[in-house]
N, C-alpha and C positions, 0 to 999 in steps of 0.2 A: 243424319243422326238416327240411333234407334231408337225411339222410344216403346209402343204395345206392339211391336211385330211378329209376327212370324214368317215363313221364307218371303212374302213380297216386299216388306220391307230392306227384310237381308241384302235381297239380289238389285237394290236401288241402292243402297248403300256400302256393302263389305265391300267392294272395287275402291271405294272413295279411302283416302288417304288419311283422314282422321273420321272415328267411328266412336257417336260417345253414348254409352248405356247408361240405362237407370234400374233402380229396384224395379220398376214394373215392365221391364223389358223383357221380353220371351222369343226364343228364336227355336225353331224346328221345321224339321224339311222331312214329312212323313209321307215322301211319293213312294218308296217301297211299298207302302200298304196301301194304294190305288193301283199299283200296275205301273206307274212310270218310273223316272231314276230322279237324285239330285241334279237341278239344271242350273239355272243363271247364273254358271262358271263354277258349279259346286266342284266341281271334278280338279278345281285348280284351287280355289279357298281349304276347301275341305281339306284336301290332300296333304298341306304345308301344315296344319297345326299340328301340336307337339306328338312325335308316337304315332300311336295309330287310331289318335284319340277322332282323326275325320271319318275315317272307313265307321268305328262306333256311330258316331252323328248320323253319318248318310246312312249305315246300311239300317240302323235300329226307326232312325225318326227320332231321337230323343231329343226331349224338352231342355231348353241349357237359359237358365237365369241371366238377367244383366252381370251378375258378379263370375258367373263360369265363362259366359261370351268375353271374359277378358280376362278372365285367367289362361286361355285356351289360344286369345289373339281375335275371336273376329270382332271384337272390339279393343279400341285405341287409349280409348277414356271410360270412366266412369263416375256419372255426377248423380246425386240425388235429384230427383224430380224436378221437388221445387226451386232447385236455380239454376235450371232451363232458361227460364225466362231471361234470368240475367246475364247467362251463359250468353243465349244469341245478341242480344242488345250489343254485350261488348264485341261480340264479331261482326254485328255489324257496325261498329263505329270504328273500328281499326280500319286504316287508310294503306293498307299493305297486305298481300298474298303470300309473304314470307311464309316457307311451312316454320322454322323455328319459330316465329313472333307468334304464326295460332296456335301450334302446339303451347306453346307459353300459358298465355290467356285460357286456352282451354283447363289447362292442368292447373289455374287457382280455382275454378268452380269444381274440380273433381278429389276424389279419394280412393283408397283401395278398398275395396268390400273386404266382408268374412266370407268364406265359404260356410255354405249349410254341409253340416257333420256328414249328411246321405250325398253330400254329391257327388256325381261319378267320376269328378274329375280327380277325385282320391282313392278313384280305383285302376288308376293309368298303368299296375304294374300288373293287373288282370289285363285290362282293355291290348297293351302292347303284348304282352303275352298270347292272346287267343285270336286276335283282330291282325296281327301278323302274319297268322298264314294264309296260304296261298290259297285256297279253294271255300267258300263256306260253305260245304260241311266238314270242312276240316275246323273252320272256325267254333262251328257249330258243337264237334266232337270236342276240341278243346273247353270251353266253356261249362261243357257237360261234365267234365273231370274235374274242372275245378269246383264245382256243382256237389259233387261227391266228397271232396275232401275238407272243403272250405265251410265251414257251416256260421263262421264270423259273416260272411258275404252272401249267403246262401239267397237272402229274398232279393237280392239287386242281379245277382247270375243269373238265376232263375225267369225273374220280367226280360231282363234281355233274351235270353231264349226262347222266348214264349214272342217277343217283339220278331224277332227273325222268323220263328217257326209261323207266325198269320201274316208273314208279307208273300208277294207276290214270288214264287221261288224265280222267276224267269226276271224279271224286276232285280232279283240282290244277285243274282249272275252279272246282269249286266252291268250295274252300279259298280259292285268290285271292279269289275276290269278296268270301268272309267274314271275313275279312283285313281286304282295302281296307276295307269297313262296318262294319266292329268298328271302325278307325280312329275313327269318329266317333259308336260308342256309348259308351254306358254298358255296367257287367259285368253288369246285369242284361238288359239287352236281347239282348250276345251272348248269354247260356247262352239265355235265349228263344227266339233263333235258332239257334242250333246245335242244340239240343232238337228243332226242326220239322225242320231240315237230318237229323239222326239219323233221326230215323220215316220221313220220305221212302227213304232209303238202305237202311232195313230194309226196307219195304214193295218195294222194287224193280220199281216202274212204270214208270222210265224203263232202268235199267241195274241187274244186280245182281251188281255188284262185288265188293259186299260180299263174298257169300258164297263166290266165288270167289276173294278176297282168303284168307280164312277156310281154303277148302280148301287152298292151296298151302303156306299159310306154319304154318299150326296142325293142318290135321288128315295130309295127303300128304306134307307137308315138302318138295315138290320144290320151291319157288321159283321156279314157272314157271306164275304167272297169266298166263289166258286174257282178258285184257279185252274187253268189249263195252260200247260202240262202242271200237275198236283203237287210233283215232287222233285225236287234238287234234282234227282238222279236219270229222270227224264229229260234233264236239257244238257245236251252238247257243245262242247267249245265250238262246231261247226255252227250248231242254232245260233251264239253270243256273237262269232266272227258276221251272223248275216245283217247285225244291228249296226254295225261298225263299217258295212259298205256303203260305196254309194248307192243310190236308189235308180234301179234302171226303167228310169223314164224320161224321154226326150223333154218333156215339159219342165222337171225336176231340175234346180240349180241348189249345189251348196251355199249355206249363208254367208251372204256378203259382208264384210263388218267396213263400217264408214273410215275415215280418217280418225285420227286421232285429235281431241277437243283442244283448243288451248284455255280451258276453266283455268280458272285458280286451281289450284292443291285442295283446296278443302271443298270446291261448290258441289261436286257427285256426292260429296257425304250429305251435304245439306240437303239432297233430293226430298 
């Protein structure tokens, strides 16, 4: 279940087959602005929700409510708070793993929230529109025009821009592409990838963001990473293709994934 999470919660539960939120449930995945990408299979969750409202998610970090994380999909259900309590009690007294029976049960302790008036997921005819293309600085450029013409939406285009323009530029290179590619995996093949994408990122052969991500926001707290390379236009589809290879070291093995569990349908949600 989610309840106060943010991405480590997410990546212990979005895989699980029912996913239930609350008003005080928060979910955001802000490795863009440390120098890493979205991981624990974001490249596969993120990618399927509606539009191009995942590329928004992963490439910005934005903050998404209990009532957005299921208007969007990475959640299943949504119950208020306080009857959690009663919510699990009854799961656990059912004598069955059927997914309809807990979907059932589940769905008397839940309801459909409001959306709050500002949220972005009422701006999915922007986010599809600019988060479509292909390259961010095209993303970026598009944004910027709407930026110009839009002045209804001006202060929410704007923080997105401003979200993209202080992440890691080598960071939202990589993330797009694994994005787009996750599009057309399997959740096993993302975390496969994302796994190589990570060891790359630590190893810091081409750029190390990372650690510089690390310094600003966790150990100095100034919030004023140094990026290297500085700008979009210094990194190459050849830099992006060398996160995406293997690692040439005899020691080095891609990640293994076990077997598949036979849980219940619902026990990974319950993580």
């Amino acid at each position: 279940m989610l309840k106060n999470d943010l991405s480590c919660g997410l990546g212990a539960s979005v895989h699980g087959r029912f996913r239930v939120a609350t008003e005080k449930s928060v979910c955001a995945m802000p490795e863009t602005a440390m120098g890493l990408i979205p991981d624990v299979g974001a490249s596969y969750f993120y990618s399927r929700l509606p539009g191009f409202f995942g590329e928004y998610a992963g490439l910005t970090g934005a903050r998404l409510d209990g009532a957005e994380m299921l208007a969007c999909g990475l959640a299943t259900h949504f119950a208020p708070s306080e009857r959690l309590p009663f919510l699990e009690q009854a799961l656990i007294e059912v004598n069955t793993s059927d997914p309809d029976v807990i979907s059932a049960i589940i769905s008397r302790f839940s309801n459909i929230p409001k959306l709050k008036a500002e949220s972005p997921y009422h701006k999915m005819k922007i986010i599809d529109h600019c988060f479509a293309r292909r390259t961010i600085e095209e993303i970026i450029s598009s944004l910027e025009n709407y930026e110009a013409l839009n002045k209804k939406d001006e202060y929410w285009i704007s923080s997105t821009i401003q979200s993209l323009k202080k992440a890691s530029p080598t960071s939202l290179k990589i993330s797009l592409r694994s994005l787009r590619e996750g599009r057309l995996q399997g959740v096993g093949s993302c975390l496969i990838q994302e796994y190589r994408i990570a060891c790359h990122v630590i190893r810091g052969e081409f750029s190390k963001d990372f650690f510089e991500g690390c310094r600003a926001i966790l150990i100095d707290k100034d919030r004023n990473p140094k990026w290297e390379p500085s700008r979009l236009e210094l990194i190459t589809d050849d830099d992006v293709d060398l996160y995406f290879s293997k690692i040439d070291d005899e020691d080095w093995q891609d990640l293994k994934l076990p077997p598949r569990s036979n849980l219940p349908p619902y026990a990974i949600a319950k993580l």
